[in-house]
C-alpha positions as CSV (number, residue, x, y, z in Angstrom):
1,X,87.7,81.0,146.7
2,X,87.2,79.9,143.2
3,X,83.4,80.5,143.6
4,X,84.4,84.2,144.9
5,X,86.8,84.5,141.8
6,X,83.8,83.6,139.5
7,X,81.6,86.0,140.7
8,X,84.1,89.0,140.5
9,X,85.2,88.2,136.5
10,X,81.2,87.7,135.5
11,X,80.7,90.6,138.2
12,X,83.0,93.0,136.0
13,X,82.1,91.5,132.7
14,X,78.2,92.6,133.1
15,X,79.3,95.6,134.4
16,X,81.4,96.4,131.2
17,X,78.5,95.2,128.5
18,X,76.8,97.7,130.7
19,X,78.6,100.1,130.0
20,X,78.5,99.6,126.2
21,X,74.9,99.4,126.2
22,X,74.8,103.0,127.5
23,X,77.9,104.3,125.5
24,X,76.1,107.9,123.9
25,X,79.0,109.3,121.4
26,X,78.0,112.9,121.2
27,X,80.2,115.2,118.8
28,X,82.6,117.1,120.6
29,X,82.6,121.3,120.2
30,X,84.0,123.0,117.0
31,X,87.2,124.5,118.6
32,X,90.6,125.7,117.8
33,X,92.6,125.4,121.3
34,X,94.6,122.5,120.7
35,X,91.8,120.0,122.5
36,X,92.8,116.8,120.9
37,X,88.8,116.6,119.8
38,X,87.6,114.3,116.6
39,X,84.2,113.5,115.8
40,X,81.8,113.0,112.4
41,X,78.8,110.8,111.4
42,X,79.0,108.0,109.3
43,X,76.3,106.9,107.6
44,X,73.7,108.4,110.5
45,X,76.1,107.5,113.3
46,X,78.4,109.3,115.7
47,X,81.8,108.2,115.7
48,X,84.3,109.4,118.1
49,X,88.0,107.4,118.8
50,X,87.9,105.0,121.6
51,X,90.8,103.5,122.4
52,X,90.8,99.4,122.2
53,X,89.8,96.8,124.5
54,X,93.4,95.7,124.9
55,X,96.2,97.5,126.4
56,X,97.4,99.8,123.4
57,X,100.6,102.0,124.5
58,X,99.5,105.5,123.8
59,X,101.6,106.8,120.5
60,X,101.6,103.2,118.9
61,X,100.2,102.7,115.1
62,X,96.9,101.0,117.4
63,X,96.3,104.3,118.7
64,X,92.6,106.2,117.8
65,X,93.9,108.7,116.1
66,X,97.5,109.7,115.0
67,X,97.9,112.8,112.6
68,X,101.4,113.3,110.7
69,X,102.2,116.5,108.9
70,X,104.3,116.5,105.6
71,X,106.1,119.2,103.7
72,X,103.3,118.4,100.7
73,X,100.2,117.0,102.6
74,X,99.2,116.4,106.0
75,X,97.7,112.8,107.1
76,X,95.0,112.4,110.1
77,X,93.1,108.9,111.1
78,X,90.7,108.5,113.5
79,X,88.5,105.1,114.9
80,X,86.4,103.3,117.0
81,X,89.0,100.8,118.1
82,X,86.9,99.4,121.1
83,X,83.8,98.9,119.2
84,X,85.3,98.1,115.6
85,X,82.9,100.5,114.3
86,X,85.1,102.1,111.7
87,X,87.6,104.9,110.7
88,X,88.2,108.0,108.9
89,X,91.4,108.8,107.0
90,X,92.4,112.0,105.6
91,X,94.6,113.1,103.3
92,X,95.1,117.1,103.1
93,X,96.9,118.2,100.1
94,X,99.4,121.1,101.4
95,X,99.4,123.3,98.2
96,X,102.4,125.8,99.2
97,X,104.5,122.6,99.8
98,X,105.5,124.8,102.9
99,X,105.1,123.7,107.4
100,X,102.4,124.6,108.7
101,X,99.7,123.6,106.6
102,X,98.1,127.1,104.7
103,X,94.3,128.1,106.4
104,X,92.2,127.5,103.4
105,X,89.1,125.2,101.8
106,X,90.2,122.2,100.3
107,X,88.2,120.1,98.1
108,X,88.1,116.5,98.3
109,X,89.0,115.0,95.1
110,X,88.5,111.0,93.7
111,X,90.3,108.6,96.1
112,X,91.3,105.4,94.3
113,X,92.5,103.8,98.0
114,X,96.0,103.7,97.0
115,X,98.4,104.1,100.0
116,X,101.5,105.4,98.6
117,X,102.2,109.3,98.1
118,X,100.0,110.3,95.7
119,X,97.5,111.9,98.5
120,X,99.9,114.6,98.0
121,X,98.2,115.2,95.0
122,X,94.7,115.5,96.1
123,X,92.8,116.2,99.2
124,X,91.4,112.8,100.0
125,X,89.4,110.6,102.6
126,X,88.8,107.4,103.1
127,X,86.3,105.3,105.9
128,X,86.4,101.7,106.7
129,X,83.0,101.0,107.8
130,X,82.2,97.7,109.9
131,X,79.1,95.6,109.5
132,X,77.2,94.2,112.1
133,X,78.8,90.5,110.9
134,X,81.8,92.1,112.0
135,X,83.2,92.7,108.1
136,X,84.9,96.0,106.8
137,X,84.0,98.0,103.6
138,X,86.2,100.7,102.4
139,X,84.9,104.0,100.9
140,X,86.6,106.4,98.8
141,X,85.8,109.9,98.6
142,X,84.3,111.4,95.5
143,X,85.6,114.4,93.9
144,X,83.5,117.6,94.6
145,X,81.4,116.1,96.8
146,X,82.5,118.2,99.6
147,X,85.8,119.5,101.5
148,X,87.7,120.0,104.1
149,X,88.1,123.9,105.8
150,X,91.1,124.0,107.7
151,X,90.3,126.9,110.4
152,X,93.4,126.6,112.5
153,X,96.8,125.5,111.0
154,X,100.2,126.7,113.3
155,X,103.3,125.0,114.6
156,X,101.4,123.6,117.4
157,X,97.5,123.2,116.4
158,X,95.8,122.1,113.9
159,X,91.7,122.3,113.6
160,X,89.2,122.2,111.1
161,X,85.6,120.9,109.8
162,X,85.1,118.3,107.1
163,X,82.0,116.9,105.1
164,X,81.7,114.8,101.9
165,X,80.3,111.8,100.0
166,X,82.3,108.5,99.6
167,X,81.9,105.2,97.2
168,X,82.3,101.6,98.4
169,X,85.5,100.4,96.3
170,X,83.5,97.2,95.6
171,X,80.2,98.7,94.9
172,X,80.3,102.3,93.5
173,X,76.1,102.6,93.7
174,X,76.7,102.4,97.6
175,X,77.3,105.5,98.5
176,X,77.4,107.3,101.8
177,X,78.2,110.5,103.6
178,X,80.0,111.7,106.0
179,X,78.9,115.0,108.1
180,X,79.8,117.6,110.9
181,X,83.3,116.1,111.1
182,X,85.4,118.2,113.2
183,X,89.4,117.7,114.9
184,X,91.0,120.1,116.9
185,X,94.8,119.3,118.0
186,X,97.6,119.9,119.5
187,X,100.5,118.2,117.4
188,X,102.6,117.5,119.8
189,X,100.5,115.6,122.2
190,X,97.5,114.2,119.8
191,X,99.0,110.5,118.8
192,X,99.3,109.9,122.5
193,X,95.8,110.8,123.6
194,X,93.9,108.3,125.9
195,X,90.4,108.4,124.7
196,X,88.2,106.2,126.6
């Protein structure tokens, strides 16, 4: 029995690495129907959200991506949670101060990483970015160096396309970019999305 037991937890555990090894993010389409999409590439990689390797109840702060709307800016974060690859983090400045969020370009503008209100100020993103030793770098948007077009904004959906170039807060000559990014949500249901 334990011999049978054995084979059945290393039977399950090759069959998962396998499936890693052939895990092929693609972007998802540029839509505006409320699919609870995200997608960009980071430094020459895909990343789309995966949801951990450990039970995470859907809605909870561990969730891949949770997106919070403001009267003065609108906040959306996305990750990798399974692979620890990294995250995105964006913070849309909302202009009119007035629900839903106007259709419009926004330009990024200098992140300095602080996490208090002050994205309300700018339109900001921010990327953690994991190294193959496992370790995190944070990167800060630079101003002008791209934006964020907002194609869909209503009570229920929210969608747009993104680009830009960001700094490592330790080392500002490591720069990197981030391109092709693309959401599409419905509010209501997006911060308790499985994605597998």
């Amino acid at each position: 029995m334990k011999n049978l037991l054995l084979s059945a937890i290393a039977a399950i555990t090759m069959t998962a690495c396998d499936n890693e090894a052939q895990f092929n993010p693609q972007l998802p389409a540029i839509t505006q129907v409320g699919a609870n999409t995200f997608g960009a590439i980071i430094k020459g990689q895909i990343m789309v959200p995966r949801n951990s390797q450990g039970y995470i109840p859907p809605g909870s702060s561990h969730n891949p991506v949770l997106y919070t709307g403001f009267d003065n800016w609108e906040e959306i974060s996305a990750s990798d949670r399974k692979t620890i690859m990294g995250g995105i983090y964006i913070y849309i400045e909302n202009i009119d101060k007035k629900y839903p969020l106007k259709v419009d370009n926004y330009i990024i503008g200098n992140s300095d990483g602080a996490l208090s209100n002050s994205f309300a100020e700018n339109t900001l993103i921010t990327a953690n970015v994991y190294d193959n030793t496992g370790k995190a770098k944070i990167y800060l948007s630079i101003a002008d160096s791209g934006s964020i077009n907002i194609t869909r904004s209503d009570n229920d959906i929210i969608s747009g396309i993104f680009s830009c170039k960001l700094r490592d807060k330790e080392n500002p000559d490591d720069i990197i970019e981030i391109k092709e990014g693309r959401f599409d949500f419905t509010k209501s249901t997006i911060n308790s999305t499985n994605f597998n």
